[in-house]
PyMOL commands that place a pseudoatom at each C-alpha (Angstrom):
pseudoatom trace, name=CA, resn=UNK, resi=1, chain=A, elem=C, hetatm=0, pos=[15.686, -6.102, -3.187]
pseudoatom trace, name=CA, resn=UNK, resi=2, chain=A, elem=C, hetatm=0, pos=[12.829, -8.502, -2.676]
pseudoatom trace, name=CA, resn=UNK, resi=3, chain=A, elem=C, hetatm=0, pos=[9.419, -8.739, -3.649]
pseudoatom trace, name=CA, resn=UNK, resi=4, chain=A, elem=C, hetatm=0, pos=[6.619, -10.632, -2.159]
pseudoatom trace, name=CA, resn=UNK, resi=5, chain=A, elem=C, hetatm=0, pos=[3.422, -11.654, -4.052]
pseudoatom trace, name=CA, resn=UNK, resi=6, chain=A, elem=C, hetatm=0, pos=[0.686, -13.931, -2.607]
pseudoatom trace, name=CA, resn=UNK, resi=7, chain=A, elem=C, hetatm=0, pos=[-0.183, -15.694, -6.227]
pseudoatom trace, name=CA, resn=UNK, resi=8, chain=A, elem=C, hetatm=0, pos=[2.231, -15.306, -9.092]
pseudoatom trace, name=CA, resn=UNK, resi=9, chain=A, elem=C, hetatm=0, pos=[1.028, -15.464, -12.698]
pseudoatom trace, name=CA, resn=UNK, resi=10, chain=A, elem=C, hetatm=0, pos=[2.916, -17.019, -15.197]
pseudoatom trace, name=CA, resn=UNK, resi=11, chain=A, elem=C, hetatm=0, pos=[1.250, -15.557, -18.224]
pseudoatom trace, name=CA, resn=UNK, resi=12, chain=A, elem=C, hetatm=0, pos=[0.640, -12.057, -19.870]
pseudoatom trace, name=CA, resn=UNK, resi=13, chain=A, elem=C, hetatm=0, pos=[-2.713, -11.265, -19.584]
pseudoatom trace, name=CA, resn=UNK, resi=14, chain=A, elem=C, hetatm=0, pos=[-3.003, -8.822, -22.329]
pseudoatom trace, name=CA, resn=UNK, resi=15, chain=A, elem=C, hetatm=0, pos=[-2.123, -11.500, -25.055]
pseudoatom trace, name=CA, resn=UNK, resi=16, chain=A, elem=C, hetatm=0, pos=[-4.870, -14.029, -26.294]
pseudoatom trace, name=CA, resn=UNK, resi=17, chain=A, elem=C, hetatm=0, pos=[-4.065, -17.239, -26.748]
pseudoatom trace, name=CA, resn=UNK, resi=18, chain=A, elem=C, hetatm=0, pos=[-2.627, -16.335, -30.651]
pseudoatom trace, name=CA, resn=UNK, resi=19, chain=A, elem=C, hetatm=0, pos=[-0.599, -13.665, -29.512]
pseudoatom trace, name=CA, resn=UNK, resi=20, chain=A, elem=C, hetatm=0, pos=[-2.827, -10.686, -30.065]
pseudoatom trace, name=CA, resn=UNK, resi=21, chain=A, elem=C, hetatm=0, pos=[-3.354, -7.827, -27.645]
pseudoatom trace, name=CA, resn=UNK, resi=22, chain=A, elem=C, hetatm=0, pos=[-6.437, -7.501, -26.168]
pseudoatom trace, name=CA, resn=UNK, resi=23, chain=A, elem=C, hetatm=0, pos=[-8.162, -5.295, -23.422]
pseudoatom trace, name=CA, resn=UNK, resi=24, chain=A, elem=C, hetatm=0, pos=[-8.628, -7.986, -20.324]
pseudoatom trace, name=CA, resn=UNK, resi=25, chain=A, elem=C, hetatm=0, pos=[-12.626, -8.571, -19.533]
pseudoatom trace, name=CA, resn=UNK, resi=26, chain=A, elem=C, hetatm=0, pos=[-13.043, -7.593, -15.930]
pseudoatom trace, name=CA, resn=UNK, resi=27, chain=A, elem=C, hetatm=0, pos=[-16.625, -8.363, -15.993]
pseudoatom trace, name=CA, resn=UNK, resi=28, chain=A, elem=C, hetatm=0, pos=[-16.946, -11.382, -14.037]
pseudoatom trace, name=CA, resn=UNK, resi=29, chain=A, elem=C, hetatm=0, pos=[-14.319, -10.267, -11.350]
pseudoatom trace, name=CA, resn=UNK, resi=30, chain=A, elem=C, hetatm=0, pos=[-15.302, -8.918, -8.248]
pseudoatom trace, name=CA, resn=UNK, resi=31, chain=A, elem=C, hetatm=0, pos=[-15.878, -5.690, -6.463]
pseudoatom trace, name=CA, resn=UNK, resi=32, chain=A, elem=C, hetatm=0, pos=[-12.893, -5.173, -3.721]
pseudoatom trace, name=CA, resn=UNK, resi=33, chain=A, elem=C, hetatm=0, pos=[-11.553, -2.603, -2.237]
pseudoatom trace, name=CA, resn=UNK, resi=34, chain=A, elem=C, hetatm=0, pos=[-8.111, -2.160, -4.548]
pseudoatom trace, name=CA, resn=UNK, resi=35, chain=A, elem=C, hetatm=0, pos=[-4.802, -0.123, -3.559]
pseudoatom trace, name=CA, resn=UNK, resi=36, chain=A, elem=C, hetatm=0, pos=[-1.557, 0.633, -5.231]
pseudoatom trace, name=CA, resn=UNK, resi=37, chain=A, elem=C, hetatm=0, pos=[1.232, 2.465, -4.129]
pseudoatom trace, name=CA, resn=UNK, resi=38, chain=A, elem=C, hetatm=0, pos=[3.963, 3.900, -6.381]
pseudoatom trace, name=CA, resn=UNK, resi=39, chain=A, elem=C, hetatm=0, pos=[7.392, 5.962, -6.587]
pseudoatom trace, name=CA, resn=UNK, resi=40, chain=A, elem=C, hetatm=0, pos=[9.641, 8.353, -8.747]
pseudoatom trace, name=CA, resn=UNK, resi=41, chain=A, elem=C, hetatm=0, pos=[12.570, 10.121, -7.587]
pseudoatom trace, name=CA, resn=UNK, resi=42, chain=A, elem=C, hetatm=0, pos=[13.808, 13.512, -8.978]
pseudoatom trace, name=CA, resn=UNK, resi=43, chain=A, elem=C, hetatm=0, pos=[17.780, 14.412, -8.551]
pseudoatom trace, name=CA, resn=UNK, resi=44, chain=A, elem=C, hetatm=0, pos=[18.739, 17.845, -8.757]
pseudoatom trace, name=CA, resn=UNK, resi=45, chain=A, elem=C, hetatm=0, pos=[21.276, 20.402, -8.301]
pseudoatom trace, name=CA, resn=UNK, resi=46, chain=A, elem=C, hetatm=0, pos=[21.215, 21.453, -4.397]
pseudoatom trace, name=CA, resn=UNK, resi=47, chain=A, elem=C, hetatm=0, pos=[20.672, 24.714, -5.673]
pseudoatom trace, name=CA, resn=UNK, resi=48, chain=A, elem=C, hetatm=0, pos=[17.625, 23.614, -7.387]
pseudoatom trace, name=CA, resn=UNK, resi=49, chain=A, elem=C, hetatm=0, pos=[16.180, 22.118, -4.623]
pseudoatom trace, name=CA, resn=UNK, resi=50, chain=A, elem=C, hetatm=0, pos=[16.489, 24.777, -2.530]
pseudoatom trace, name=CA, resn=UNK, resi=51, chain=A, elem=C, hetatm=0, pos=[15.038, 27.222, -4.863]
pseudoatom trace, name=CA, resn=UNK, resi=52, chain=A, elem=C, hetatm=0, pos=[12.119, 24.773, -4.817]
pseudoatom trace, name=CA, resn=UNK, resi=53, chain=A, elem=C, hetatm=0, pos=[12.139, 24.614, -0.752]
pseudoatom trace, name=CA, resn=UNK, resi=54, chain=A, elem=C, hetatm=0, pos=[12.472, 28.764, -0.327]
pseudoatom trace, name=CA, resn=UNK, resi=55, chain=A, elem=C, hetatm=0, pos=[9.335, 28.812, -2.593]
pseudoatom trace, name=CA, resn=UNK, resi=56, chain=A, elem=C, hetatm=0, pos=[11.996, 31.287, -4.880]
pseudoatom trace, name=CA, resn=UNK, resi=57, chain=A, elem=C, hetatm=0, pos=[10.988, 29.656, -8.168]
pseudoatom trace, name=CA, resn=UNK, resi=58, chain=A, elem=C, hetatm=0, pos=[8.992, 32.409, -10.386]
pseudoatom trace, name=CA, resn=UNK, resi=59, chain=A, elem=C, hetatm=0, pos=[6.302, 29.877, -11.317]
pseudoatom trace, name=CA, resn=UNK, resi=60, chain=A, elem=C, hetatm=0, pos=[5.015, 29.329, -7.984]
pseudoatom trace, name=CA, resn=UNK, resi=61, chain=A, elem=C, hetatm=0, pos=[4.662, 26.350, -5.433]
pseudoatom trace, name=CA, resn=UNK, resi=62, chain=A, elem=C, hetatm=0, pos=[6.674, 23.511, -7.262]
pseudoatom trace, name=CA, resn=UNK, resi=63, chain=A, elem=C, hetatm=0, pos=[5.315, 20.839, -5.315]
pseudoatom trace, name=CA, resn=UNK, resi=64, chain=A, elem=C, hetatm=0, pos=[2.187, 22.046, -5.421]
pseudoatom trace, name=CA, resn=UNK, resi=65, chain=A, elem=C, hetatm=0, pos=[1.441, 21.893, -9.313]
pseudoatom trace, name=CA, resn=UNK, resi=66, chain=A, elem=C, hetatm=0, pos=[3.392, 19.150, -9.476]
pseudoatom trace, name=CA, resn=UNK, resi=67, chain=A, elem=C, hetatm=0, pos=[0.310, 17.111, -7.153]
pseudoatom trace, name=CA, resn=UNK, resi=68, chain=A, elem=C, hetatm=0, pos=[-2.228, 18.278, -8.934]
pseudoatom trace, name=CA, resn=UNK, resi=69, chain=A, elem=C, hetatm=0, pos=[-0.905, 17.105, -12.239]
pseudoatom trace, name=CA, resn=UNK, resi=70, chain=A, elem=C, hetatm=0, pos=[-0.274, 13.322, -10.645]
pseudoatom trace, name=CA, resn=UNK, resi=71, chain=A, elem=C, hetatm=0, pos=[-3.418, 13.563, -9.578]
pseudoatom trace, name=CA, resn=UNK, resi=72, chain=A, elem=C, hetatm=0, pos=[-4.863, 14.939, -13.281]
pseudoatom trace, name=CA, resn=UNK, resi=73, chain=A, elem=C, hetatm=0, pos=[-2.832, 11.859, -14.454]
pseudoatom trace, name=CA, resn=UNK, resi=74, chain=A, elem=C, hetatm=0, pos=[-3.997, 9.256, -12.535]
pseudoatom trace, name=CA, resn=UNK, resi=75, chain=A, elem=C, hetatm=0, pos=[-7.216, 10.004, -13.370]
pseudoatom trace, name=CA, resn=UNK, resi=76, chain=A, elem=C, hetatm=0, pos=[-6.622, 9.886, -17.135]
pseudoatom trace, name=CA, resn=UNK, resi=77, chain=A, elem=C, hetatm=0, pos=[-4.433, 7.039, -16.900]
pseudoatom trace, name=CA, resn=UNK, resi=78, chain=A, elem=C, hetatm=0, pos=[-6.611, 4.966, -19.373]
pseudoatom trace, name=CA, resn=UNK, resi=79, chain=A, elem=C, hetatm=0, pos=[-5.732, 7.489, -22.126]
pseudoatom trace, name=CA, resn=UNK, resi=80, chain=A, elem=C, hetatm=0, pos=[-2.494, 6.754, -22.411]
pseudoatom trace, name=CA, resn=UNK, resi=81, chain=A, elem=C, hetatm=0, pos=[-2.080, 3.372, -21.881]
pseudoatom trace, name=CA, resn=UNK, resi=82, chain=A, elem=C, hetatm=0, pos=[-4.136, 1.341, -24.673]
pseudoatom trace, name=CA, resn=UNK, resi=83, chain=A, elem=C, hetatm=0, pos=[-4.996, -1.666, -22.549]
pseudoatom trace, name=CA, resn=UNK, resi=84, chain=A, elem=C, hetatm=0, pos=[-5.850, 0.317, -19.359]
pseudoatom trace, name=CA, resn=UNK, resi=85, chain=A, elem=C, hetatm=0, pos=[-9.167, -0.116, -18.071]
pseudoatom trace, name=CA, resn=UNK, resi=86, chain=A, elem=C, hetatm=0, pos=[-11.317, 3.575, -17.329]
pseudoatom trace, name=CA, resn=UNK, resi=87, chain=A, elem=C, hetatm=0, pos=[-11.136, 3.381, -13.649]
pseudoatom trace, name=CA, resn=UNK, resi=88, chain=A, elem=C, hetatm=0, pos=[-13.287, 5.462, -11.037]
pseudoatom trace, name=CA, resn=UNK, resi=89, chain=A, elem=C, hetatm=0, pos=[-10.990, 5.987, -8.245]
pseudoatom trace, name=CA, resn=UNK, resi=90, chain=A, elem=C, hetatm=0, pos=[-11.347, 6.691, -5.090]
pseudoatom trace, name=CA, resn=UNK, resi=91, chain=A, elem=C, hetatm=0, pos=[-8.673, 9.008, -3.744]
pseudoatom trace, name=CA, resn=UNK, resi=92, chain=A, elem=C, hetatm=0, pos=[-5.548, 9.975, -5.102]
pseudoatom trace, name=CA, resn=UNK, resi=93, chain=A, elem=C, hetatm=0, pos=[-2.434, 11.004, -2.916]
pseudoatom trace, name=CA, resn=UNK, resi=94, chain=A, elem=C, hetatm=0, pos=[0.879, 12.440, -3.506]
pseudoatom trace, name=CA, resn=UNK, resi=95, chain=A, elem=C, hetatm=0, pos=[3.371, 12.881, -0.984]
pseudoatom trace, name=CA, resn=UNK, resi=96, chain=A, elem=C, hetatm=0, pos=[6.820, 14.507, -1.967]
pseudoatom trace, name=CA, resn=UNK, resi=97, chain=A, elem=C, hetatm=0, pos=[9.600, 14.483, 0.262]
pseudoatom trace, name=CA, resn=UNK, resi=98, chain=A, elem=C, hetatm=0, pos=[12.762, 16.517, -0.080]
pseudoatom trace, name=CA, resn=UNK, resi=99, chain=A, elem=C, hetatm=0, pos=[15.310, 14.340, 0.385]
pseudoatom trace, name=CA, resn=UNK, resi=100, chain=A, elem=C, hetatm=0, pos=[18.841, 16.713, 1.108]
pseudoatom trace, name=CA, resn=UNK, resi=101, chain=A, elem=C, hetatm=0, pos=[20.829, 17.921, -0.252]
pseudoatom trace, name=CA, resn=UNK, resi=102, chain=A, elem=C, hetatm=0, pos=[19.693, 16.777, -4.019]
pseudoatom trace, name=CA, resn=UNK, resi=103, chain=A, elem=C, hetatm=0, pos=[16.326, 15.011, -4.892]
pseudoatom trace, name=CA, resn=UNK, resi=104, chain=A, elem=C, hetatm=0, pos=[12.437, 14.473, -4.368]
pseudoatom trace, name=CA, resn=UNK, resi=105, chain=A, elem=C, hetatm=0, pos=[10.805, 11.634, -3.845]
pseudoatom trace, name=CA, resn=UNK, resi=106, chain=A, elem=C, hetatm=0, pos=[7.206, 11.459, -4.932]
pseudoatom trace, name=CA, resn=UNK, resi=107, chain=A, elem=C, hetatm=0, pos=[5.116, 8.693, -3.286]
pseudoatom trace, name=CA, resn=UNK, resi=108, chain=A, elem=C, hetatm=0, pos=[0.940, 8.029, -5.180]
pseudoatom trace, name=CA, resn=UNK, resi=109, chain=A, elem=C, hetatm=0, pos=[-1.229, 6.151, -3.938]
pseudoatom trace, name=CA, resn=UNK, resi=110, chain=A, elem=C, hetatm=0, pos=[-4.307, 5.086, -5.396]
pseudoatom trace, name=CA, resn=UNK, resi=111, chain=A, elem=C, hetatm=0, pos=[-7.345, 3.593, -4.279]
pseudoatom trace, name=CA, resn=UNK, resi=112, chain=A, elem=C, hetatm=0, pos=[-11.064, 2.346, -5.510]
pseudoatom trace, name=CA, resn=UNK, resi=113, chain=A, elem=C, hetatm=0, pos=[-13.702, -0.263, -5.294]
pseudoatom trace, name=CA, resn=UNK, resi=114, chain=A, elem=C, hetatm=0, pos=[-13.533, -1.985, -8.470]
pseudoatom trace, name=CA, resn=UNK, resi=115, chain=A, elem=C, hetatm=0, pos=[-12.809, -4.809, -10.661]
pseudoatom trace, name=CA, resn=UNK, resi=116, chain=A, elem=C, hetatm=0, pos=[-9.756, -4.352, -11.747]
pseudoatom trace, name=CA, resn=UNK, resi=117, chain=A, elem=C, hetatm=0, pos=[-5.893, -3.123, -9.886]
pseudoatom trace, name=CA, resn=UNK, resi=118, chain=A, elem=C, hetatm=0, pos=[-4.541, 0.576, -9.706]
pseudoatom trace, name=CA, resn=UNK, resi=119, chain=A, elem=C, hetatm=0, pos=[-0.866, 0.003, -10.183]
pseudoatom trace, name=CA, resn=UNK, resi=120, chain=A, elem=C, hetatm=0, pos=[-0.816, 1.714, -13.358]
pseudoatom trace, name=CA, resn=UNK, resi=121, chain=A, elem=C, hetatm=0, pos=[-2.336, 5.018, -12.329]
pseudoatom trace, name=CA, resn=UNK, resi=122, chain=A, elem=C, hetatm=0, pos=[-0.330, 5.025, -9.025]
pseudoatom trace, name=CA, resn=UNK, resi=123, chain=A, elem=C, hetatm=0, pos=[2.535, 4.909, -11.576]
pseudoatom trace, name=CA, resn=UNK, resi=124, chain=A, elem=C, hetatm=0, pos=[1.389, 7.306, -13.464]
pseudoatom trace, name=CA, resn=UNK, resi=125, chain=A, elem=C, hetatm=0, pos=[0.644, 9.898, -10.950]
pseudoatom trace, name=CA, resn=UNK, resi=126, chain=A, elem=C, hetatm=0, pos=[4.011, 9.182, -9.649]
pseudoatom trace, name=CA, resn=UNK, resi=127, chain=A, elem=C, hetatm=0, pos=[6.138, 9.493, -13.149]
pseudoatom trace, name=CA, resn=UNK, resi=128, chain=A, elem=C, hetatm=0, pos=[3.692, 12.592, -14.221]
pseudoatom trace, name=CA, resn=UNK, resi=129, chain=A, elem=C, hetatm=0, pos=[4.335, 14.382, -11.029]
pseudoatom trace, name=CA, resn=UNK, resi=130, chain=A, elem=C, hetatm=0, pos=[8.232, 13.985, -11.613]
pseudoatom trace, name=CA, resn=UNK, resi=131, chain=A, elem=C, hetatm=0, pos=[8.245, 15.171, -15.371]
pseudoatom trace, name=CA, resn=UNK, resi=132, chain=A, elem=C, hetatm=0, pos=[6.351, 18.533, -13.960]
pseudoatom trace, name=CA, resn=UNK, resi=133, chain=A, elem=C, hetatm=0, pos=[9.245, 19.360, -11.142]
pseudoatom trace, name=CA, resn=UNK, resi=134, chain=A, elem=C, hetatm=0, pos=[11.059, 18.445, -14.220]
pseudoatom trace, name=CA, resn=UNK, resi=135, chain=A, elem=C, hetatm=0, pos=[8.945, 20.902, -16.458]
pseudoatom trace, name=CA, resn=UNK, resi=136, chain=A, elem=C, hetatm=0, pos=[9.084, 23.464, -14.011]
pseudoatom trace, name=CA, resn=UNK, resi=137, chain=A, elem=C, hetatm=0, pos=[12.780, 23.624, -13.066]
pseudoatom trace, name=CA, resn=UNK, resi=138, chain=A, elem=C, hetatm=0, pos=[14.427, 22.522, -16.062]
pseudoatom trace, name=CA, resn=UNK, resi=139, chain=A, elem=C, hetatm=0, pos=[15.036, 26.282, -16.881]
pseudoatom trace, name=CA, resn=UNK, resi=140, chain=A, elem=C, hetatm=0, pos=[17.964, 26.491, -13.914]
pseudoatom trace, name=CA, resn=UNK, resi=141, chain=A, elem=C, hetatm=0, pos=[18.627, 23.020, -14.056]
pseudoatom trace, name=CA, resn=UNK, resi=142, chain=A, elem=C, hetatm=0, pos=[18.487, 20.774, -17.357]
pseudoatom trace, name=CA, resn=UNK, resi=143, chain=A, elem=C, hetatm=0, pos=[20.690, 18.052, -15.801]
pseudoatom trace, name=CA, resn=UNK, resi=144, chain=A, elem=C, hetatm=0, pos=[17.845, 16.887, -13.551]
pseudoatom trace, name=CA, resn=UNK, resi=145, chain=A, elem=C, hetatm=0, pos=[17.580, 13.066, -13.755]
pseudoatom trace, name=CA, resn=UNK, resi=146, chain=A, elem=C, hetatm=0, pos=[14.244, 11.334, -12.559]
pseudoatom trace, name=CA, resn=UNK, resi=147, chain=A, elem=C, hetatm=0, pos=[14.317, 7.282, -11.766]
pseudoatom trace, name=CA, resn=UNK, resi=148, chain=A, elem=C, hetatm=0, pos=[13.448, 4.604, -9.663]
pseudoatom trace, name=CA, resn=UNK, resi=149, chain=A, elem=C, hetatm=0, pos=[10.278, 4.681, -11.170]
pseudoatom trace, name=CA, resn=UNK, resi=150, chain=A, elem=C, hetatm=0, pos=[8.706, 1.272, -9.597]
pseudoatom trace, name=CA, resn=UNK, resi=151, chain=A, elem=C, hetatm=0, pos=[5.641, -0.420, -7.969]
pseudoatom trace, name=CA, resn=UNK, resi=152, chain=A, elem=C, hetatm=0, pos=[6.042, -0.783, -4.230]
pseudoatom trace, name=CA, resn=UNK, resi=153, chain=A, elem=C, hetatm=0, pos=[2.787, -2.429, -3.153]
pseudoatom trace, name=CA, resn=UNK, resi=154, chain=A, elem=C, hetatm=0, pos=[-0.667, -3.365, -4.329]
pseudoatom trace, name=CA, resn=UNK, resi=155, chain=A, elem=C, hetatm=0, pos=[-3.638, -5.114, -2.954]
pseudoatom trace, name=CA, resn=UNK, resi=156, chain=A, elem=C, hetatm=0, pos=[-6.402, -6.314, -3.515]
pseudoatom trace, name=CA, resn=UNK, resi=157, chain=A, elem=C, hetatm=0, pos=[-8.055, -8.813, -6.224]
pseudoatom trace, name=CA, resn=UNK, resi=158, chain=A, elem=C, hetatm=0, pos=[-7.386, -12.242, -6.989]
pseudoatom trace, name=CA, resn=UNK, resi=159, chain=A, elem=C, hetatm=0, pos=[-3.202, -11.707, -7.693]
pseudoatom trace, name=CA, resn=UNK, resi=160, chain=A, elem=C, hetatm=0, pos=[-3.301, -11.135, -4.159]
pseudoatom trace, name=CA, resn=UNK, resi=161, chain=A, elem=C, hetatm=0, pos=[-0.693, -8.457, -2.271]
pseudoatom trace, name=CA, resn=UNK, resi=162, chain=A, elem=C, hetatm=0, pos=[2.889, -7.532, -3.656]
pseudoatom trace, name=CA, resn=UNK, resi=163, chain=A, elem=C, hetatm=0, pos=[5.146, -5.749, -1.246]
pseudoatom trace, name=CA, resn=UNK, resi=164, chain=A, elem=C, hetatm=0, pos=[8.283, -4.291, -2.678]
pseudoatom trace, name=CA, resn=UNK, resi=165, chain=A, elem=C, hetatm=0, pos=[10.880, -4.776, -0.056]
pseudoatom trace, name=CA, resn=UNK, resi=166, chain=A, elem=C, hetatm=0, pos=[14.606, -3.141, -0.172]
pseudoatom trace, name=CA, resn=UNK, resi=167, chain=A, elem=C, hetatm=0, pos=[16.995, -5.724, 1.669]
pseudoatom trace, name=CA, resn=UNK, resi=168, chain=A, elem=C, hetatm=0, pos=[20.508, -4.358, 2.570]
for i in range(1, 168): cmd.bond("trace and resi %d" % i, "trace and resi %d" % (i + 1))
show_as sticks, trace
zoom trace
């Protein structure tokens, strides 16, 4: 595994120059179109995942609730991270995949026109989105394990693009 970004940083921008954490000022950066794209995977009993495919499980459209609560997420992102910026976005996705014969993977993306990135809410969206399926299911299936939580490309703004890329 790879990853490609345009300009590097070699310090942690949440730390003033004693050590403290602060909330980064974004108000001399630029409006620019910003994008961030983000994963979780869910693993599963087969079973479990085709109760969730047949539509059998008795609270309803798995995948369905499970969108709307990365999407609820995202947009509160800046609650639960202290140092996270109150974004407007733009539009919210979530794809999820079934992946046979055992797991889910959830793909966010988030977008806006703003000063600041969307990585964190993409990887929000995608972790909240997991621990619902999780939430959902865990009564026929408490062995569920959800990973591979990770960024796999942002751009936009002065760090420039980052492309996660799997080699063999």
């Amino acid at each position: 595994m790879t990853e490609t970004l345009d300009t590097p940083s070699d310090s942690l921008t949440h730390l003033d120059c004693q050590g403290r954490a602060h909330m980064v000022d974004v108000s001399d950066k630029a409006f620019t179109r910003r994008e961030a794209q983000a994963q979780a995977w869910v693993r599963m009993r087969p079973q479990t995942l085709q109760l969730i495919q047949a539509n059998g499980h008795p609270k309803g459209d798995v995948f369905a609730v499970a969108r709307i609560a990365g999407i609820m997420a995202a947009k509160k992102t800046h609650e639960l991270i202290p140092l996270c910026h109150a974004l407007q976005l733009s539009s919210v996705e979530l794809e999820l995949k079934v992946c046979e014969p055992d797991s889910v993977k959830i793909v966010s993306t988030c977008r806006l026109n703003g000063q600041t990135g969307v990585e964190l809410e993409a990887l929000t969206a995608a972790s909240v989105a997991a621990l619902t399926i999780y939430d959902i299911c865990k009564a026929v299936d408490r062995g569920m394990v959800i990973g591979e939580i990770r960024l796999l490309s942002k751009q936009g703004g002065r760090s420039g693009h980052f492309q996660l890329e799997d080699t063999p």
